[in-house]
PDB file of N, CA, C and O in Angstrom:
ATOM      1  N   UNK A   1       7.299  -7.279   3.317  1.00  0.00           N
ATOM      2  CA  UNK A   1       6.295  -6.764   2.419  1.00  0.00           C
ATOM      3  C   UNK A   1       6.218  -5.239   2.569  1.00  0.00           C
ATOM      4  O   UNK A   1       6.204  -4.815   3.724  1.00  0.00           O
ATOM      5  N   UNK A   2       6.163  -4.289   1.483  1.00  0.00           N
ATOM      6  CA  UNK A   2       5.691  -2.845   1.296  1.00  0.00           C
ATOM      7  C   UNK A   2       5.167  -2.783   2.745  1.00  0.00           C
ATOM      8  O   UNK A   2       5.868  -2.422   3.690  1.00  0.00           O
ATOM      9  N   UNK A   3       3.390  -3.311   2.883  1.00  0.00           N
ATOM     10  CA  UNK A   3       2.480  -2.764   3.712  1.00  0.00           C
ATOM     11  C   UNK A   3       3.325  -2.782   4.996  1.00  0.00           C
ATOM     12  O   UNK A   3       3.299  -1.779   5.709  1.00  0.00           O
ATOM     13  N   UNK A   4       4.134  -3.929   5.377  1.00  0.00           N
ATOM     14  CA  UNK A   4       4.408  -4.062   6.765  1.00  0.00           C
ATOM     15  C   UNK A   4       5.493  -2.811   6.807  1.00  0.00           C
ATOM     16  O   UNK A   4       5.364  -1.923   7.650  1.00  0.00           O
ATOM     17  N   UNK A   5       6.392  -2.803   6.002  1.00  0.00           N
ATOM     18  CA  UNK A   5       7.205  -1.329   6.312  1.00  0.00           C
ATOM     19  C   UNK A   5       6.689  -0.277   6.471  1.00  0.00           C
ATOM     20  O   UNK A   5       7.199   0.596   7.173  1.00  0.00           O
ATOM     21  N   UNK A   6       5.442  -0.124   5.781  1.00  0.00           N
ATOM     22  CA  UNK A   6       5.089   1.021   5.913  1.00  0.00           C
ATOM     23  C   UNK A   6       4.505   1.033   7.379  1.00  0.00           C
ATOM     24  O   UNK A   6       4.933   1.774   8.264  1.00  0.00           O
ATOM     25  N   UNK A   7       3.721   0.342   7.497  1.00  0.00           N
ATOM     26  CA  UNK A   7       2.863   0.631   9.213  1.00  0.00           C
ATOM     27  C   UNK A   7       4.156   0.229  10.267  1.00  0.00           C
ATOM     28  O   UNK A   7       3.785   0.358  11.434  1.00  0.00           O
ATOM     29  N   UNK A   8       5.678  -0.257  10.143  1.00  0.00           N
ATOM     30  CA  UNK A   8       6.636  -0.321  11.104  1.00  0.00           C
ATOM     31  C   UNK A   8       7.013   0.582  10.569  1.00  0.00           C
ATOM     32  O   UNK A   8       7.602   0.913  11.598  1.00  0.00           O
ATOM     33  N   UNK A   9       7.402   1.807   9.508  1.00  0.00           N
ATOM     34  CA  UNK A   9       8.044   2.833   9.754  1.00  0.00           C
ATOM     35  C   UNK A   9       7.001   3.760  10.426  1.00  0.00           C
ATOM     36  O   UNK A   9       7.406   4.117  11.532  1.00  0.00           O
ATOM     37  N   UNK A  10       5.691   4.301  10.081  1.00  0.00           N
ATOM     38  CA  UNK A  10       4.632   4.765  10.580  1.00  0.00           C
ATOM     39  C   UNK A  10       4.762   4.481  12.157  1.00  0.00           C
ATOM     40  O   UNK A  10       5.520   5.223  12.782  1.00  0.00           O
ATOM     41  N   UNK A  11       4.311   3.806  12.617  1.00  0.00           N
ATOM     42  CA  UNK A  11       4.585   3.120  14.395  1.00  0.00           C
ATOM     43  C   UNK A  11       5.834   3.943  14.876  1.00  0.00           C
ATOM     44  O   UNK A  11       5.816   4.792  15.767  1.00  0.00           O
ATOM     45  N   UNK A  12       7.336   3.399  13.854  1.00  0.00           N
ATOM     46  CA  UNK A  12       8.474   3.760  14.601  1.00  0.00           C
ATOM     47  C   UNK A  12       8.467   5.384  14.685  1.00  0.00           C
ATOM     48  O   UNK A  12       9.353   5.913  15.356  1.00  0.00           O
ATOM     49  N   UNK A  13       7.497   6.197  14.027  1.00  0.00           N
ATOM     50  CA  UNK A  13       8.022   7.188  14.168  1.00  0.00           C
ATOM     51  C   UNK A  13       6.809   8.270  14.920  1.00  0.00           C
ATOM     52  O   UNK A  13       6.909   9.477  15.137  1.00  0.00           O
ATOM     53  N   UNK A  14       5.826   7.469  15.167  1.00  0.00           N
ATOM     54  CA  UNK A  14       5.123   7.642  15.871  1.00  0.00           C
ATOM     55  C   UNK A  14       3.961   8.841  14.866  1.00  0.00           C
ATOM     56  O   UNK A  14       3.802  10.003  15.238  1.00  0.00           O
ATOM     57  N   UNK A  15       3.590   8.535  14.192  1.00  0.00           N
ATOM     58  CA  UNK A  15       2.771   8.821  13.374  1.00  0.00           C
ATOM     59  C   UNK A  15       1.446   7.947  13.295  1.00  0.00           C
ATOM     60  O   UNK A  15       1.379   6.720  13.235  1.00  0.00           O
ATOM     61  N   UNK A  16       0.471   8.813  13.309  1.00  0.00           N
ATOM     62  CA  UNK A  16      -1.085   7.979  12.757  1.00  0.00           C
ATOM     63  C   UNK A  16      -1.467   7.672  11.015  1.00  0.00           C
ATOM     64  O   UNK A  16      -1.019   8.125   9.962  1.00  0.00           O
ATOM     65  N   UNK A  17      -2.439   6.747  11.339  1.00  0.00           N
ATOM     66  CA  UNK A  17      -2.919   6.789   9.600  1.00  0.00           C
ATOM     67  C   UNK A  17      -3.386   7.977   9.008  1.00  0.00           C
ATOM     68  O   UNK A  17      -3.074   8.316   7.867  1.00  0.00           O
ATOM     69  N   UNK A  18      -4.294   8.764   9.923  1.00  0.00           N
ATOM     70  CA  UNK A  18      -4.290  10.093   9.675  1.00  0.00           C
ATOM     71  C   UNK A  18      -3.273  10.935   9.384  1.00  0.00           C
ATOM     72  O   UNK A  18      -3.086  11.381   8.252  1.00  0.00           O
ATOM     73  N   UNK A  19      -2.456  11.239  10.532  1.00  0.00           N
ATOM     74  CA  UNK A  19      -1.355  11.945  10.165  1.00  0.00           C
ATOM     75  C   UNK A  19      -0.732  11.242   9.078  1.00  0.00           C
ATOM     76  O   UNK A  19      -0.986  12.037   8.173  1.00  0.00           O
ATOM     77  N   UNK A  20      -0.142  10.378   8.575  1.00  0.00           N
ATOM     78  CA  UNK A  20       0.364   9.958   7.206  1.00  0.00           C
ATOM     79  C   UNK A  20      -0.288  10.479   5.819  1.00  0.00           C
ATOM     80  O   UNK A  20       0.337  10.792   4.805  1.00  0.00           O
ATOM     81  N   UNK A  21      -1.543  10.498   5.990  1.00  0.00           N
ATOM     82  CA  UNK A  21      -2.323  10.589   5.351  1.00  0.00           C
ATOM     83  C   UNK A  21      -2.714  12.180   4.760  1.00  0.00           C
ATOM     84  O   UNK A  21      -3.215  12.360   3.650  1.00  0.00           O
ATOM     85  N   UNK A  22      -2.427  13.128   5.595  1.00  0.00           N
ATOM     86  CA  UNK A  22      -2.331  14.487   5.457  1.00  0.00           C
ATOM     87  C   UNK A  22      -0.928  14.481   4.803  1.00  0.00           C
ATOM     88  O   UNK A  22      -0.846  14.684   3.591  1.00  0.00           O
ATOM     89  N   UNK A  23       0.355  14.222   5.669  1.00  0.00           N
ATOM     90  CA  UNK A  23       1.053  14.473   5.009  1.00  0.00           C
ATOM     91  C   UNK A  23       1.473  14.024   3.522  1.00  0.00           C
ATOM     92  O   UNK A  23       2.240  14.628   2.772  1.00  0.00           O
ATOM     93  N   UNK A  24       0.820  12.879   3.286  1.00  0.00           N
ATOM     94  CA  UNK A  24       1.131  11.835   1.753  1.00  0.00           C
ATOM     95  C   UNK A  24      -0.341  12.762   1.281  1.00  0.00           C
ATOM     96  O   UNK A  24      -0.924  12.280   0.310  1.00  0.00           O
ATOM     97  N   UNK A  25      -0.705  13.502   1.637  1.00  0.00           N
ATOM     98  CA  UNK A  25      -1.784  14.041   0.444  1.00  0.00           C
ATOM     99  C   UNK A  25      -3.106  12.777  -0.144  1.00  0.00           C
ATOM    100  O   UNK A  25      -3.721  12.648  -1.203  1.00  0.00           O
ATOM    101  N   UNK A  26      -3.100  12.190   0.872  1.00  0.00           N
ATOM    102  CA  UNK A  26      -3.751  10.769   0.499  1.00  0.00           C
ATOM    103  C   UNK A  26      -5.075  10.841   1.734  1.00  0.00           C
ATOM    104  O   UNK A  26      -5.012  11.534   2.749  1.00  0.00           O
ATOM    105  N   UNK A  27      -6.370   9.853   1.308  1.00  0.00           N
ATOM    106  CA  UNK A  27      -7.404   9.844   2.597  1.00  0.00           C
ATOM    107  C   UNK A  27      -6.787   9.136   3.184  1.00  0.00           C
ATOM    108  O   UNK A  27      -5.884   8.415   2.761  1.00  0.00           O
ATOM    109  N   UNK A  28      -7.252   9.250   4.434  1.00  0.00           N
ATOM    110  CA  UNK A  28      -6.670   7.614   5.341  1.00  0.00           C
ATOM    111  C   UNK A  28      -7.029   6.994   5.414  1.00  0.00           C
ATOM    112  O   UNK A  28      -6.758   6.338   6.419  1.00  0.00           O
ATOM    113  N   UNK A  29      -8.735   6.092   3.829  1.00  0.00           N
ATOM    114  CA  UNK A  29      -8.998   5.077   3.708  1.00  0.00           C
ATOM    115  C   UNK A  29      -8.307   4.530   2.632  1.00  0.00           C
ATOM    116  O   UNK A  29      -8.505   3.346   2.359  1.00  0.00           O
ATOM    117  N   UNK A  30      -7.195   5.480   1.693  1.00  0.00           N
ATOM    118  CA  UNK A  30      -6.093   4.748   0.832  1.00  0.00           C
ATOM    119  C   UNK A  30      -5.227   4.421   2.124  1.00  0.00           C
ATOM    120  O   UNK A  30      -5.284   3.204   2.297  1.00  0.00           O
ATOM    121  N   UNK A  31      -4.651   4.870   2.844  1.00  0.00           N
ATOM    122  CA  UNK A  31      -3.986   4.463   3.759  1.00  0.00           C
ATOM    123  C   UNK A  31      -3.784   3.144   4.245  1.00  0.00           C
ATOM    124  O   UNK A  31      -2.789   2.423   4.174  1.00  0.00           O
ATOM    125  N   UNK A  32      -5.232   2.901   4.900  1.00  0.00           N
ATOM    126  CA  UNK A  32      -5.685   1.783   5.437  1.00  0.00           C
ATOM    127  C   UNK A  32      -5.909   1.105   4.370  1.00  0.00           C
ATOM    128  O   UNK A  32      -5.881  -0.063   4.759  1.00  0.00           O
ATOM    129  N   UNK A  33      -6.157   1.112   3.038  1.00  0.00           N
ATOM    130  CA  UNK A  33      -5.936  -0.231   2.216  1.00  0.00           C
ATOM    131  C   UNK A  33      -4.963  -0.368   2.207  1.00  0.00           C
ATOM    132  O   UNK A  33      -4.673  -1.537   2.462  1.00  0.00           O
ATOM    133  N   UNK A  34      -3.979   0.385   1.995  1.00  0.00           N
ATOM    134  CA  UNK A  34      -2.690  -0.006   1.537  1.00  0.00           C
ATOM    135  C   UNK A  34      -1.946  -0.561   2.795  1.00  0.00           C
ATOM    136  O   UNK A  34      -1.616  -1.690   2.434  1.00  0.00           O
ATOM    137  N   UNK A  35      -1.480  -0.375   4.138  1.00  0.00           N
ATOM    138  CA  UNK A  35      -1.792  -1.380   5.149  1.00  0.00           C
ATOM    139  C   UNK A  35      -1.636  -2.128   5.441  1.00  0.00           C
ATOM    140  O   UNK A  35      -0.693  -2.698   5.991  1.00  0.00           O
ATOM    141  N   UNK A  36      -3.318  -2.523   4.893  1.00  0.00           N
ATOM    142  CA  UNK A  36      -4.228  -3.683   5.365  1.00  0.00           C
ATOM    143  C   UNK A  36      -4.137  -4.734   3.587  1.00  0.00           C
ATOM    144  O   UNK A  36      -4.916  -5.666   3.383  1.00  0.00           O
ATOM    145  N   UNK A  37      -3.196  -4.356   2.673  1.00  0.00           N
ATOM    146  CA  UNK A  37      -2.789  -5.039   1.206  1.00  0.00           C
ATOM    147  C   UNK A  37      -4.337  -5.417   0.655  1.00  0.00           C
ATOM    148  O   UNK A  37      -4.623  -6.311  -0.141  1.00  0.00           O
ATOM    149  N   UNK A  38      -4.943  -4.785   1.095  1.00  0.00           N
ATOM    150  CA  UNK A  38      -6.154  -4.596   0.076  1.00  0.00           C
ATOM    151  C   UNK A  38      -6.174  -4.094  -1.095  1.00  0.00           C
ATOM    152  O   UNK A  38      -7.139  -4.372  -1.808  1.00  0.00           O
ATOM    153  N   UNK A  39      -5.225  -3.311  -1.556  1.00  0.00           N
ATOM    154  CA  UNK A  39      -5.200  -3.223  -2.869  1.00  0.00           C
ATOM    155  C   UNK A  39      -3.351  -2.832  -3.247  1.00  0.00           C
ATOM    156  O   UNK A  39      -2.690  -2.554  -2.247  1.00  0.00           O
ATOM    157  N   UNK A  40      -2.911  -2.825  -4.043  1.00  0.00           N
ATOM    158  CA  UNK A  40      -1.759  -2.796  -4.725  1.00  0.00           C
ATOM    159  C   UNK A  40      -1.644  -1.386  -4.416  1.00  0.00           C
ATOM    160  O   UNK A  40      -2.586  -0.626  -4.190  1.00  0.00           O
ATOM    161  N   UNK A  41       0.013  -1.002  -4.429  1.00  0.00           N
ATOM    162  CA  UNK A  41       0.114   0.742  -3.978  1.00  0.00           C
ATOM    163  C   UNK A  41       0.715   0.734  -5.441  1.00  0.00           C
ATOM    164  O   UNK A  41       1.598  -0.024  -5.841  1.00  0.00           O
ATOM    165  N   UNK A  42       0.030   1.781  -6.210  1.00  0.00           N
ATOM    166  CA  UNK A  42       0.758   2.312  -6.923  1.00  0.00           C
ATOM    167  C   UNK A  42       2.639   2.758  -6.747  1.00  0.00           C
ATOM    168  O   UNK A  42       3.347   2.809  -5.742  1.00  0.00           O
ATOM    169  N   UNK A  43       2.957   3.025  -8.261  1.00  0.00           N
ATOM    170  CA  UNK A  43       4.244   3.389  -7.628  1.00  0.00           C
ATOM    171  C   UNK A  43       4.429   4.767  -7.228  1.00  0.00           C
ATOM    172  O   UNK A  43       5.345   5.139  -6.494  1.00  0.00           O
ATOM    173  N   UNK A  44       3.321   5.697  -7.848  1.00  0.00           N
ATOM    174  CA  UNK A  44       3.551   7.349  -7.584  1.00  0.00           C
ATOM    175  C   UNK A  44       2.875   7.546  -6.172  1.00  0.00           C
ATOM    176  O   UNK A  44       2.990   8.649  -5.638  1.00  0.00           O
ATOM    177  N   UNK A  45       2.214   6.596  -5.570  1.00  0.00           N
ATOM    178  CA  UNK A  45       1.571   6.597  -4.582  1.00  0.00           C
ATOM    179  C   UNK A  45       2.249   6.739  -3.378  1.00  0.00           C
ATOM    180  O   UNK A  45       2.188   7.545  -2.449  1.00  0.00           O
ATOM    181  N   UNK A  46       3.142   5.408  -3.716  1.00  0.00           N
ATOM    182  CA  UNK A  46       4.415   4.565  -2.557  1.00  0.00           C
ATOM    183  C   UNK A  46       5.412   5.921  -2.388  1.00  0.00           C
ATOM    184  O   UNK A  46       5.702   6.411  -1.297  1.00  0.00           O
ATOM    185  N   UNK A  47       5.759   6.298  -3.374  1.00  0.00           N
ATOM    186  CA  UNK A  47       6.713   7.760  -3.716  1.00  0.00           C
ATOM    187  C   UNK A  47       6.246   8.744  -2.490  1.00  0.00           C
ATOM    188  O   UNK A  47       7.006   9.243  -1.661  1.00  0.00           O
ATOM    189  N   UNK A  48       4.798   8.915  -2.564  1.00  0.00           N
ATOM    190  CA  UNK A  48       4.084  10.013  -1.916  1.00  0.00           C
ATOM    191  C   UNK A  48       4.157   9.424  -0.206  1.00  0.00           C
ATOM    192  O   UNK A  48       4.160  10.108   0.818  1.00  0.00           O
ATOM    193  N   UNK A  49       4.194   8.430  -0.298  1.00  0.00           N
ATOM    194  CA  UNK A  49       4.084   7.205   1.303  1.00  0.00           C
ATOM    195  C   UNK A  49       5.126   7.832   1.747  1.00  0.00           C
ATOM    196  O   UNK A  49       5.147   8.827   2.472  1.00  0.00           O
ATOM    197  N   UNK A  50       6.493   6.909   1.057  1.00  0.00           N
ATOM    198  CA  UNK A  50       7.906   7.317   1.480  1.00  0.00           C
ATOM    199  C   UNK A  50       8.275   8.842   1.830  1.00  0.00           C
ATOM    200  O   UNK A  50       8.700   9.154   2.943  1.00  0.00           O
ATOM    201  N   UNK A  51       8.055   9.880   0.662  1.00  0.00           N
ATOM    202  CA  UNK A  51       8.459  11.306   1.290  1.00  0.00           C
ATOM    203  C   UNK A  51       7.955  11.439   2.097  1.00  0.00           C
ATOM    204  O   UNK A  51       8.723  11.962   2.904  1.00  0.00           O
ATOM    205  N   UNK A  52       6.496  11.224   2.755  1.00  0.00           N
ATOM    206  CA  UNK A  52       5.836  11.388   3.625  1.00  0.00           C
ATOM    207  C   UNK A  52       6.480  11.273   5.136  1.00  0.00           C
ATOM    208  O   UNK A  52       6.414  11.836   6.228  1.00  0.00           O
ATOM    209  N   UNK A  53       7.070  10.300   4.560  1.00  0.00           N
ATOM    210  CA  UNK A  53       7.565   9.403   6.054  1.00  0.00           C
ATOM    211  C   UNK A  53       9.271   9.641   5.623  1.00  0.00           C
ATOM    212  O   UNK A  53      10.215   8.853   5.686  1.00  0.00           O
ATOM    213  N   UNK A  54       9.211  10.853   5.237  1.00  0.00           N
ATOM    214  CA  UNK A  54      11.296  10.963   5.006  1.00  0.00           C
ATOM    215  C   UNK A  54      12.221  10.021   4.348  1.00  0.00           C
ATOM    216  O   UNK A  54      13.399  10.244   4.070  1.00  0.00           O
ATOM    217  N   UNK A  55      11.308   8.549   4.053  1.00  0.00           N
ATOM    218  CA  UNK A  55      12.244   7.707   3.535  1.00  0.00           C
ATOM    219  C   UNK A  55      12.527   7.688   2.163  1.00  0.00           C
ATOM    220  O   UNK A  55      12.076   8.399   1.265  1.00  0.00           O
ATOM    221  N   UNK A  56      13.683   6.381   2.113  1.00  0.00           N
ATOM    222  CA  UNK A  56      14.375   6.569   0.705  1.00  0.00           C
ATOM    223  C   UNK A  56      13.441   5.649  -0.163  1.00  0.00           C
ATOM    224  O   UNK A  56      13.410   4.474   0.202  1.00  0.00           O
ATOM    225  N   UNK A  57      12.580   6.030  -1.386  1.00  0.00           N
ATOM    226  CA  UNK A  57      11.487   4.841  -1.846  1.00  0.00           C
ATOM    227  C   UNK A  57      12.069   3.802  -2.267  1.00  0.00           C
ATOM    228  O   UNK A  57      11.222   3.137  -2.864  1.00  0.00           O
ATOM    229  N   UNK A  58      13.146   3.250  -2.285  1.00  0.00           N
ATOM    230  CA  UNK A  58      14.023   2.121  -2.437  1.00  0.00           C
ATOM    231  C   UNK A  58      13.847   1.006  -1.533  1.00  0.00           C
ATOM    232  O   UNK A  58      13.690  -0.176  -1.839  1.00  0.00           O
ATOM    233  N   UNK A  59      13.918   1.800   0.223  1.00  0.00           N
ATOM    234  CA  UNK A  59      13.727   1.206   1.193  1.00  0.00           C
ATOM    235  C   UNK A  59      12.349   0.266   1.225  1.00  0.00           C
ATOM    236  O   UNK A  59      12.319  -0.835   1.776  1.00  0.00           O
ATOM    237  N   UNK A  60      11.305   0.828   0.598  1.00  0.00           N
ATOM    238  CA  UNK A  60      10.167  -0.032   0.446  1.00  0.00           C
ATOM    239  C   UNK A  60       9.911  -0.915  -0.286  1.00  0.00           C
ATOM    240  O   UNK A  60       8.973  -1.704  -0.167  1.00  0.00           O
ATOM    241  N   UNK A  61      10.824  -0.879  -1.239  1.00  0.00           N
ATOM    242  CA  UNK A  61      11.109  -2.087  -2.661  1.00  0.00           C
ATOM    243  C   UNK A  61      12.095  -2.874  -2.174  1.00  0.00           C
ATOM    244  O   UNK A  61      11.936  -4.086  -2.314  1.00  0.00           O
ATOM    245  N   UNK A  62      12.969  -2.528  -1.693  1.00  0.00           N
ATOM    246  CA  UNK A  62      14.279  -3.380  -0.930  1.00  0.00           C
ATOM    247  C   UNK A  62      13.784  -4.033  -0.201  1.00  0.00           C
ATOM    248  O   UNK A  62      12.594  -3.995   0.112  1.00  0.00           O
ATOM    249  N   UNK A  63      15.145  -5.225   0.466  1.00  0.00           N
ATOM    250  CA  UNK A  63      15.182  -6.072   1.309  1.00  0.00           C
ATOM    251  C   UNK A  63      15.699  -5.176   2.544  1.00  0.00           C
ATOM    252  O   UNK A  63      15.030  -5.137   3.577  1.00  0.00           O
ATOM    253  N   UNK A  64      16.693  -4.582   2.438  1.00  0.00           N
ATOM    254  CA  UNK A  64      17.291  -3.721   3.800  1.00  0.00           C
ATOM    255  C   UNK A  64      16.458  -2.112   3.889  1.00  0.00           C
ATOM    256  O   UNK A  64      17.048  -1.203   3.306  1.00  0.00           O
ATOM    257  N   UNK A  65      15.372  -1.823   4.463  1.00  0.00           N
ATOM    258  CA  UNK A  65      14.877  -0.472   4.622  1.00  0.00           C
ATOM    259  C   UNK A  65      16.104   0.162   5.560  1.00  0.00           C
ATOM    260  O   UNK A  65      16.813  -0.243   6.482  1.00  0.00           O
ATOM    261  N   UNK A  66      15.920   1.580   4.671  1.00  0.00           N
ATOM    262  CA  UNK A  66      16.820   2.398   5.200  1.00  0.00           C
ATOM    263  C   UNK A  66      16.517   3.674   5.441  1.00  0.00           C
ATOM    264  O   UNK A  66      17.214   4.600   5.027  1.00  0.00           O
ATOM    265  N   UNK A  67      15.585   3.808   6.045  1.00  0.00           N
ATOM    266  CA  UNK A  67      14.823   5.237   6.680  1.00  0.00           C
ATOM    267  C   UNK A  67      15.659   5.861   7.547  1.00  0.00           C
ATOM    268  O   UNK A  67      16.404   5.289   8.342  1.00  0.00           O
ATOM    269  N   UNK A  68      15.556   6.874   7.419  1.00  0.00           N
ATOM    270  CA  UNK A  68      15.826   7.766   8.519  1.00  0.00           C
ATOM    271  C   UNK A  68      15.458   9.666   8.482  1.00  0.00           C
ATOM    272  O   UNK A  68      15.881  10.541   7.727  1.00  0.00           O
ATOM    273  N   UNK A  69      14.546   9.717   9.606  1.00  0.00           N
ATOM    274  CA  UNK A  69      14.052  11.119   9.977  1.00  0.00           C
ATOM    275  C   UNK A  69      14.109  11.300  11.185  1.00  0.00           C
ATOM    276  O   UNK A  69      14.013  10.425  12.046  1.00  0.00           O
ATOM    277  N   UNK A  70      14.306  12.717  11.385  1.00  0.00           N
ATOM    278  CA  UNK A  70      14.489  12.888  13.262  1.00  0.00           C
ATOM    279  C   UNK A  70      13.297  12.844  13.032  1.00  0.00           C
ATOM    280  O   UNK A  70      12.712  12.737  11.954  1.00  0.00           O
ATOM    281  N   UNK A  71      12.695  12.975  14.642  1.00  0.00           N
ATOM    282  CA  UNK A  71      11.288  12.945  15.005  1.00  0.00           C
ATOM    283  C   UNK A  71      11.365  14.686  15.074  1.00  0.00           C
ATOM    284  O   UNK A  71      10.257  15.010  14.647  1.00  0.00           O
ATOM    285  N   UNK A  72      11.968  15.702  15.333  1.00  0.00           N
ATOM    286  CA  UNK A  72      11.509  17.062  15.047  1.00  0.00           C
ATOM    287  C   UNK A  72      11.350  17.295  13.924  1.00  0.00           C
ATOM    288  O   UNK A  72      10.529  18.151  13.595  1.00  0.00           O
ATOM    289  N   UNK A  73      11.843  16.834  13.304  1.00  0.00           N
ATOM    290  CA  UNK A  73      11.413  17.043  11.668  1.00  0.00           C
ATOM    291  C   UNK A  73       9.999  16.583  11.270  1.00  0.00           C
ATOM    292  O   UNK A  73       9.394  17.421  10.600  1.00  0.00           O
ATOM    293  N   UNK A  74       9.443  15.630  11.486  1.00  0.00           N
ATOM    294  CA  UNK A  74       8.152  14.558  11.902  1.00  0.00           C
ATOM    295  C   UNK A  74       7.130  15.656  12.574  1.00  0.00           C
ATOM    296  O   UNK A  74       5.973  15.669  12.153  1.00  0.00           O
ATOM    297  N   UNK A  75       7.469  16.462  13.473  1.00  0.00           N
ATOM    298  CA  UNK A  75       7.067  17.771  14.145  1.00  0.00           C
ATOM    299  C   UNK A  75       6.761  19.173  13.489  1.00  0.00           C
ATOM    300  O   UNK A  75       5.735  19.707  13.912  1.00  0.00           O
ATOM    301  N   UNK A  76       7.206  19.604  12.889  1.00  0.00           N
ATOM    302  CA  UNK A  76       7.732  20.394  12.305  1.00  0.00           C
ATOM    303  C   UNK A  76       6.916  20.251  11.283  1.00  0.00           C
ATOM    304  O   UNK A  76       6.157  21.168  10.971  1.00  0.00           O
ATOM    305  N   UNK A  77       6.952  18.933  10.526  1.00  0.00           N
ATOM    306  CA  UNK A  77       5.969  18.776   9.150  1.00  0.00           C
ATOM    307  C   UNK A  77       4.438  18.863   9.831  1.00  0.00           C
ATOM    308  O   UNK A  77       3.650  19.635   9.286  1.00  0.00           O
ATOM    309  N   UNK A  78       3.999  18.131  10.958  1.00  0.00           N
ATOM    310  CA  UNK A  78       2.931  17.919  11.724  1.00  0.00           C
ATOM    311  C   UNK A  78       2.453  19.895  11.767  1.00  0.00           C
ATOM    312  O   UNK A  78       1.703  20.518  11.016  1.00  0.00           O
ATOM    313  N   UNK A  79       2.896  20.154  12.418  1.00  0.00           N
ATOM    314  CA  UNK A  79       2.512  21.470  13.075  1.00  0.00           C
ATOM    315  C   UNK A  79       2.580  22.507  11.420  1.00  0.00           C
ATOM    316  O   UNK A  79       1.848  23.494  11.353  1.00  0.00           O
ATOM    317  N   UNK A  80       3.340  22.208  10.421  1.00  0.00           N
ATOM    318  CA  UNK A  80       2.778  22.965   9.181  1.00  0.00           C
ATOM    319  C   UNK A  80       1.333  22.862   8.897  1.00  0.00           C
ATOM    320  O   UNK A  80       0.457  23.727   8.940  1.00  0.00           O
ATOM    321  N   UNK A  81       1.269  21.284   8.521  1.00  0.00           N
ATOM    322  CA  UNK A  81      -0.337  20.676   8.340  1.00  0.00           C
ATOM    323  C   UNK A  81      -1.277  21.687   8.709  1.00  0.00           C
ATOM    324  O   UNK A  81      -1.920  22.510   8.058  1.00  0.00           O
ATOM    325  N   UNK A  82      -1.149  21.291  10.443  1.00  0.00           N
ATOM    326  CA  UNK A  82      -1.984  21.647  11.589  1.00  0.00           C
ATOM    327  C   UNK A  82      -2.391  23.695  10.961  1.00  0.00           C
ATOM    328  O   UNK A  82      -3.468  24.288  11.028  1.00  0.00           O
ATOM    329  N   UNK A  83      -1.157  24.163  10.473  1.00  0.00           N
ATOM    330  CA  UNK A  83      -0.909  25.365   9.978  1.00  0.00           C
ATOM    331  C   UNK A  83      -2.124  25.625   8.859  1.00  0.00           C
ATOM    332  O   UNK A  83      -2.838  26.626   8.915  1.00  0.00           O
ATOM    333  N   UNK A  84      -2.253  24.683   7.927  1.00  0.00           N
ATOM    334  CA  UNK A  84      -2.105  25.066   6.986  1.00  0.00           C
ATOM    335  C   UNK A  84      -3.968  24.912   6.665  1.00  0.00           C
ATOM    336  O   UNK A  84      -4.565  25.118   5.609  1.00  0.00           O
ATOM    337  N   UNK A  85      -4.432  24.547   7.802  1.00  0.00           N
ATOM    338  CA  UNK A  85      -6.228  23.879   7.574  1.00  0.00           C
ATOM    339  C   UNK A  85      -6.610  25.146   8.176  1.00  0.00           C
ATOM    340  O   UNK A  85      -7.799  25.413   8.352  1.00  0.00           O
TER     341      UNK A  85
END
């Protein structure tokens, strides 16, 4: 399911709902619905999920997810954020 990739790519890369949530330009109570499949993710939404999290938005519609981001990069976006408030 969408939600579960998203909170196992989130986990794998060691990111919070918060932090996702800054970076997807989203609160982190869309976050946590989306999740927790409380409500349907849009598709411009999921778009905003995936770049967020470096992945390919395919990977979240697919059967085989195919993410991949270094974690300095994951860093790097973090510490802009952190920059940018």
């Amino acid at each position: 399911m969408v939600k579960d990739k998203i909170v196992l790519e989130r986990q794998r890369k060691g990111i919070s709902a918060n932090e996702l949530a800054d970076l997807a330009g989203l609160t982190k109570a869309a976050i946590s619905r989306y999740e927790n499949s409380v409500f349907l993710i849009p598709a411009d939404l999921l778009k905003r999920i995936a770049d967020a999290l470096e992945c390919d938005f395919d990977s979240f519609v697919s059967e085989n997810p195919k993410c991949c981001m270094l974690s300095s990069e994951i860093s790097r976006r973090r510490l802009l954020i952190s920059w940018q408030k």
